[in-house]
N, C-alpha and C positions, 0 to 999 in steps of 0.2 A: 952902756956898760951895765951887767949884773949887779944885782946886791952883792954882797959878801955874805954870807951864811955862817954863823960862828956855828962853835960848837953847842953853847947855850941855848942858842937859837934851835937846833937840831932836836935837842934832849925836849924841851919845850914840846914843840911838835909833835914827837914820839910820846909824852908822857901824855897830853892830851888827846892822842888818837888810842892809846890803852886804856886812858880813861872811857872814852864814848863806847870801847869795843865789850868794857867788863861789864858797864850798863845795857849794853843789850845783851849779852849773854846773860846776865841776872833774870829779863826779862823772857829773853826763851826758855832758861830752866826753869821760873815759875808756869809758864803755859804748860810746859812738858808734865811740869806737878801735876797740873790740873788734869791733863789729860789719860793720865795713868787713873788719880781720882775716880774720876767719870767711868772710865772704861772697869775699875775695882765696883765702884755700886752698880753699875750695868750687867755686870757678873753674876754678883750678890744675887740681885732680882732673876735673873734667869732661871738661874737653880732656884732658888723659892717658886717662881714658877711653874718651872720642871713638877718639883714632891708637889705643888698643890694641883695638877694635873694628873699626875701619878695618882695618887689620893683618891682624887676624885673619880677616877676609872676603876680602879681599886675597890671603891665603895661601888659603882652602878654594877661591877661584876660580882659582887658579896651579894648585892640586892636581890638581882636577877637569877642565881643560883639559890637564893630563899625563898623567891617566886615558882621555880621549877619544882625545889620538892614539897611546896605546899599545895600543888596542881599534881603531882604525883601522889601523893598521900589521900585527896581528895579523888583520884581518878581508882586507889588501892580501895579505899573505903564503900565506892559506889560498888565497884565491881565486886566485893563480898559481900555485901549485903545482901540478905534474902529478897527474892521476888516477891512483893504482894500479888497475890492472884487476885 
């Protein structure tokens, strides 16, 4: 013969199965925190990245175009120069 299952009985059951169900949903919305977290300063760094790479090409192409006309102006200056015989 079965138990009997009151009603008390029931709500009990129910109340402690919403209990354990809120504790792990607390525990997934904190991972989900973190993961958003993580994924926000992985972001952050990329673009920092990004302009310090940018920057840096930026600068070798300034460099290299202050190399060219000081090899230009050096090639201007030879070529008018008078010949010594």
């Amino acid at each position: 013969m079965s138990e009997r299952q009151t009603v008390a009985g029931a709500y009990a059951k129910i109340k402690a199965h919403d209990d354990l169900c809120a504790e792990r949903l607390l525990n997934i919305h904190g991972r989900i925190d973190l993961l958003f977290k993580v994924i926000g300063w992985g972001g952050a760094l990329a673009v920092s990245i990004l302009i310090a790479v940018a920057g840096y090409g930026m600068n070798k192409i300034v460099s290299g175009q202050q190399e060219q006309l000081r090899l230009l102006y050096k090639v201007r200056t030879e070529i008018s120069a008078p010949v010594q015989p």
